[in-house]
N, C-alpha and C positions, 0 to 999 in steps of 0.2 A: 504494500500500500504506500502510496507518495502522493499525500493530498497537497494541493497545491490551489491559491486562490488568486484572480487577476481582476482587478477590478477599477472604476473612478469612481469618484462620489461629486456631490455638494463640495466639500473642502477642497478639491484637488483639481478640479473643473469647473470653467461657467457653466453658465445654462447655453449657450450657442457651443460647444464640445456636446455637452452631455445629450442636446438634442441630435446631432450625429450620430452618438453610440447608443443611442437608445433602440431598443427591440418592441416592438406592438404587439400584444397580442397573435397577429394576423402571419407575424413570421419565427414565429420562437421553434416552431416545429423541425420549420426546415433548417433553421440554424443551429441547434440541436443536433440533429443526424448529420448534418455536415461536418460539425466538431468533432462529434464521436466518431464516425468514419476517420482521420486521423488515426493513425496506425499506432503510435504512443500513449491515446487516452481509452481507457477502461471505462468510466462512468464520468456524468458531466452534469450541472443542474443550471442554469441561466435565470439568474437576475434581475430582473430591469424594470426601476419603477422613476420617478420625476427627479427622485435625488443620487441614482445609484445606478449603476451595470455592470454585477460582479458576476462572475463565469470561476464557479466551483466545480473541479477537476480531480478527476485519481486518474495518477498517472501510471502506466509501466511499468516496473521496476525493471532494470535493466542490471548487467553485467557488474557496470563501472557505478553501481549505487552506492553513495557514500557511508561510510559506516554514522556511528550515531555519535564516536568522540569524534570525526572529523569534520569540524566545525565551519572551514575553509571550504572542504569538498561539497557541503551540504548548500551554501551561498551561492557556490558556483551553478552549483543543476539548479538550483530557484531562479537565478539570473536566465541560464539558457531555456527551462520550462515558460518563464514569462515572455522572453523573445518568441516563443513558439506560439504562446499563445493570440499577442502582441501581431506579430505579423497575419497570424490569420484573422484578427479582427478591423485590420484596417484592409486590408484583402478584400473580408466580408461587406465593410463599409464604404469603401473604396476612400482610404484615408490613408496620408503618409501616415507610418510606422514614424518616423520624429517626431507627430501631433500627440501621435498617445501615450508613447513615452515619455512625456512632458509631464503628462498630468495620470500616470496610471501607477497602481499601487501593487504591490503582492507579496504573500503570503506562503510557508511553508508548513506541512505538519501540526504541530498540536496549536501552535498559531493559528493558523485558517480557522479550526475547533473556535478558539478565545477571540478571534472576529468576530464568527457566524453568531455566538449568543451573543455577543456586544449589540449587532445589528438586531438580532430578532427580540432582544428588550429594549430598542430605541434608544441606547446608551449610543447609537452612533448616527441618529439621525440629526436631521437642521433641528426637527424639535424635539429634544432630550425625553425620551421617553413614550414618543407619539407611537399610539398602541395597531395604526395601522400597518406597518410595516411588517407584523408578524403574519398578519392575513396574508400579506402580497407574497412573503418566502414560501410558507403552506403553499399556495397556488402554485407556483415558481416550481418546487420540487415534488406536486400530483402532477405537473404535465409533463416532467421528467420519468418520473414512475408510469407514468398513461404511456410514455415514449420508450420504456423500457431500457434507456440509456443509467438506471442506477442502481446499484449492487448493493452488495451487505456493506462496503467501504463508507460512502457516501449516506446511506440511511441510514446506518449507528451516528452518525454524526449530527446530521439533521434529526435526526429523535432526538435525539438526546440535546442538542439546542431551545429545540421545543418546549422541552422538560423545565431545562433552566428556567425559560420566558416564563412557563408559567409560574415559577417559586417565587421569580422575583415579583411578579403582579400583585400575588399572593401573601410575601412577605416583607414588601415594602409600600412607601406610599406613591413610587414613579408615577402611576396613573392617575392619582386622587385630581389633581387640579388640571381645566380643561383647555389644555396648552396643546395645538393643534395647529397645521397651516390652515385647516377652517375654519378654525377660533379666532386666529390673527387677522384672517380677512375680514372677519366679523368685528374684530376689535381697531381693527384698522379703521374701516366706515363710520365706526361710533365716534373716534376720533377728528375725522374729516367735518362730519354730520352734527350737527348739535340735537336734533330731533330725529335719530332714526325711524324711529316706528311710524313718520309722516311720508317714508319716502318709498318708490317702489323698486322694486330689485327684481332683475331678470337672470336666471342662473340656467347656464350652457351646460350641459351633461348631466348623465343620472347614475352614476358611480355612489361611491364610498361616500368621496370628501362634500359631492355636491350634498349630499343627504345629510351632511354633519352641517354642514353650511347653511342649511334647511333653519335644523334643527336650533342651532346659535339664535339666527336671526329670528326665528319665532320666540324663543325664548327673550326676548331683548325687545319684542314687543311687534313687530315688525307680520304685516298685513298683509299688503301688498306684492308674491310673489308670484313669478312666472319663473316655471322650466322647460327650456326648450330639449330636444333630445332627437338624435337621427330615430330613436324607436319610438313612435306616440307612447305603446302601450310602457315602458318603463317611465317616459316621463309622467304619464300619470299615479304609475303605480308612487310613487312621491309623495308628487301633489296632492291626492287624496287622501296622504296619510298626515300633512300637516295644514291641509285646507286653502290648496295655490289652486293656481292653473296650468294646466299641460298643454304644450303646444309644439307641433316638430320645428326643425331647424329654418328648414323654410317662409317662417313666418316670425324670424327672427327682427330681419329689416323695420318689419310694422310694429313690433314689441320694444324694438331698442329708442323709440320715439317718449316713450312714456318712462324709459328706464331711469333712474338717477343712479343706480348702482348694475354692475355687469360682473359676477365671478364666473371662470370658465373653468372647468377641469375634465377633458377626454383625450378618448387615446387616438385623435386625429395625427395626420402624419402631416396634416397641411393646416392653416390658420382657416378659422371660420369665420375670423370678422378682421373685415378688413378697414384701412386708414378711410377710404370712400363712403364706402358705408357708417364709418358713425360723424364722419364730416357733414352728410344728409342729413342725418339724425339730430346734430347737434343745431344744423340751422333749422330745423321745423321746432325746435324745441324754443330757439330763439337764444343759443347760448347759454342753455342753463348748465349747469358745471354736472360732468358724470363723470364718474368713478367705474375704472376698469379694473376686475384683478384676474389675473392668467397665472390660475394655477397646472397648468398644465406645462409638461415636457414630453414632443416637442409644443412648443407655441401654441395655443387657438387665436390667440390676438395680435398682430402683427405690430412689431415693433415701432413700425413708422404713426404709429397712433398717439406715441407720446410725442410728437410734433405740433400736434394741435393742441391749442391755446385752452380750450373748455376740458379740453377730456388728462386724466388723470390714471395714466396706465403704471400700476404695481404688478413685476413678474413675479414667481414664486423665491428669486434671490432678492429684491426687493424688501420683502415683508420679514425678511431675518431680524432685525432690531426690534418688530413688535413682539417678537416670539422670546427675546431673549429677556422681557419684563419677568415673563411665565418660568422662564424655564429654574430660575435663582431659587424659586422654592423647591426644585428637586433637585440640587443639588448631593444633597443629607441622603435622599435616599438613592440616588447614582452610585453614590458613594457604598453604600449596601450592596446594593447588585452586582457591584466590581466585585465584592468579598463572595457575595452567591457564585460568581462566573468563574473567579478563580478556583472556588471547590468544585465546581462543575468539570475544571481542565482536569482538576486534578485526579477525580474520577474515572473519568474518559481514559486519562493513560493510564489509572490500574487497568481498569477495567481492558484496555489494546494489550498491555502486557500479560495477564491474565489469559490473554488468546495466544500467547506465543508458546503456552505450555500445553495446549492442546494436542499436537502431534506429538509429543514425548508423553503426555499420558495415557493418550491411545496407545503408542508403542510398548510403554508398559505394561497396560491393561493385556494385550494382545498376547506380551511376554508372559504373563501371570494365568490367563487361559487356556495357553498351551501348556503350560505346565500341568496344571490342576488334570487336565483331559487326558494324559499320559497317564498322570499316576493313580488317575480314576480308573482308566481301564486296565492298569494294572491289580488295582483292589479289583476288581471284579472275576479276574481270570481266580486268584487267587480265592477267592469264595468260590468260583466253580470245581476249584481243585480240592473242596470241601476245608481248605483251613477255616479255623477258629472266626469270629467275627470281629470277639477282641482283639484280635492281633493281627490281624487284617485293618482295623481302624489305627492301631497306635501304629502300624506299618506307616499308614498314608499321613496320617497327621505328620510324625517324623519326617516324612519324605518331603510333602510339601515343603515343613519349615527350612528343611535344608538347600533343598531347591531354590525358593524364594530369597534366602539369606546368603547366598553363596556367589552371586557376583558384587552386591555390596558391598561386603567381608574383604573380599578378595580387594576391591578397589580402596577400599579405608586404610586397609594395611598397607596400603602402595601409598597412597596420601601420608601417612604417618611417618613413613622410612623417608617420605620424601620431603618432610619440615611444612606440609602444607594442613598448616591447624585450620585455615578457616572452612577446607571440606569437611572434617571432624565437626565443626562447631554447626554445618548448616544439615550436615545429616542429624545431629541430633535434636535440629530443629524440627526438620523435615520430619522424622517419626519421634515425637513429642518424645526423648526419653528423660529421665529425671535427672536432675541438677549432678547426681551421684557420679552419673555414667561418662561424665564429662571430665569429673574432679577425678577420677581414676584411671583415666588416661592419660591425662596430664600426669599424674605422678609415675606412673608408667613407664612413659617418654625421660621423664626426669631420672628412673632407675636406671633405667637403661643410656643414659649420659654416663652415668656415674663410671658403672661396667665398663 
């Protein structure tokens, strides 16, 4: 196993990068079987949500695999694993290999592990904690599993991620305060706005965030909604539930005339509203000031909107400073979750090391049944040859024991003659023997100096 993670974020990328590397829905499939056909990767799981496009990888293990003291050797295969990866996404993208090594990050081994729960408890999003990003990974790694592109490697890791997110939800307050990019757009408007609840709002997509977006603004008093949506039936399924109106995309034009406020968040791959169209809008309105927010990557709102004089366009990096009022109360419990995450790793590599003894205990097992079945059917000949029953059982019991004890014995004595105390000390671990068994070979050893 050589898990290995590539990925950009928020931090490390604008949003004009990250909308290049982003992945839609519409081609994750085929990007997926593309990667995994690469003759180096075993399993693979794909990423990609507004803030992030990370591509989780088991790789190969090859010949020239670095041992686990060589620390040098281990940097270098993460260095050329990330080239690898690296070049086939701007391949993919049709992007210079310089653009995203600029701004891309990666991971090796139990690291990738102590990302993947950072990420999926929001310890590594724009907003500290924000509880949707666990949904987006779930999804992310069912259509990897639906694509059969992932193994026991990659699903022990992501369960067990999982596991973490949930302890920390659980046993911290990360989630408690409603610190969201739907919240900040919400809390954004109230700030622009002195009287929300008088104004009306028209909201672009029927996802996640729009429905949180929803939910903010009705709670905060606010009447007046409209969602537009490429599916009527989703946009209404919404609206009905917080008392708006649903309307498809195409009837966006006649809606953005009454709007004073505009959030957008889908997984369009092209902008839905453009500089022209709220130029219209803003002269039948007569200049009244509207507020745009585009939460989406890539774009629904085309950047050339923030040109015009009346309209007020926030991208989803924009609104980072409303979010970071919120985020100062979870700090305390960030801090938690790091302690959660780290016993998380630390479990993870028992629990990996734990598997490395599987094959030496099968081989023993295997060693121990052969035996047992020789000298079983040795007892048996000997009950057909009418011997005793008693002495036929002390027969086998004896035999086993010597059987069993006899290449141990044999090797302990070689470890002994050879000054190697800490085999003595780990067999005595190994079959619990008492404190005695120990203090007697050492003296032992010690007589036999003297001699």
């Amino acid at each position: 196993m050589a898990l290995v993670l590539v990925g950009i974020n928020h931090n490390t990328a604008n949003i004009e990068m990250r909308e290049k590397v982003a992945f839609p829905p519409e081609i994750v499939e085929s990007a997926l079987a593309e990667i995994h056909a690469l003759p180096v990767i075993e399993e693979v799981v794909l990423v990609s949500t507004c803030n992030r496009t990370e591509i989780y990888l088991d790789f190969v293990e090859g010949d020239a695999e670095a041992s686990d003291g060589d620390e040098l050797g281990q940097n270098r295969q993460l260095l050329d694993r990330q080239a690898e990866v690296v070049a086939w996404l701007s391949k993919f993208h049709d992007l210079e290999v310089r653009e995203l090594e600029e701004c891309s990050y990666s991971y090796g081994g139990e690291d990738v592990i102590r990302h993947l729960m950072k990420v999926s408890c929001g310890l590594d999003s724009m907003v500290l904690g924000e509880p949707q990003i666990l949904g987006q990974i779930k999804s992310a790694y069912a259509v990897s599993k639906d694509q059969e592109v992932v193994g026991q490697s990659l699903s022990r890791a992501f369960e067990e991620a999982f596991s973490i997110a949930k302890q920390v939800r659980t046993d911290t307050a990360i989630g408690e305060n409603p610190v969201s990019v739907a919240y900040a757009a919400v809390t954004l408007a109230e700030r622009i706005f002195s009287d929300l609840p008088s104004l009306s709002v028209l909201l672009i997509g029927a996802g996640r965030t729009i429905e949180l977006v929803v939910k903010h603004l009705v709670d905060k008093g606010v009447n007046k909604i409209v969602v537009a949506n490429r599916t009527l039936d989703n946009a209404l399924e919404i609206a009905n539930r917080f008392d708006a109106h649903g309307v498809l995309l195409s009837e966006i034009p006649e809606q953005l005339i009454q709007a004073d406020i505009v959030v957008s968040s889908t997984n369009s791959q092209l902008p839905l509203l453009g500089k022209g169209a709220v130029e219209r809008a803003l002269k039948q309105r007569k200049h009244k000031p509207m507020l745009l927010v585009d939460l989406a990557v890539p774009r629904d709102i085309e950047a050339e909107v923030s040109e015009i004089a009346d309209a007020y366009l926030y991208s989803i990096d924009d609104i980072s400073e409303v979010i970071e009022d919120g985020v100062k109360s979870r700090a305390e419990a960030a801090a938690q979750a790091e302690s959660i995450i780290e016993r998380g790793v630390e479990d993870y590599r028992k629990a990996l090391r734990s598997l490395n003894a599987v094959s030496t205990l099968r081989a023993f097992r295997d060693k121990a049944d052969a035996i047992r079945e020789r000298e079983l059917e040795r007892a048996l000949k000997g009950l057909e040859k009418g011997e005793s029953a008693d002495a036929v059982l002390s027969s086998l019991a004896r035999s086993l024991t010597q059987k069993l004890i006899h290449s141990p014995s044999v090797q302990m004595k070689k470890a002994s003659a050879e000054g190697r105390d800490e085999l003595l000390e780990l067999t005595a671990e190994l079959f619990e023997l008492s404190p005695e068994a120990k203090t007697k070979t050492t003296a032992g050893e010690a007589t036999d100096k003297k001699k």
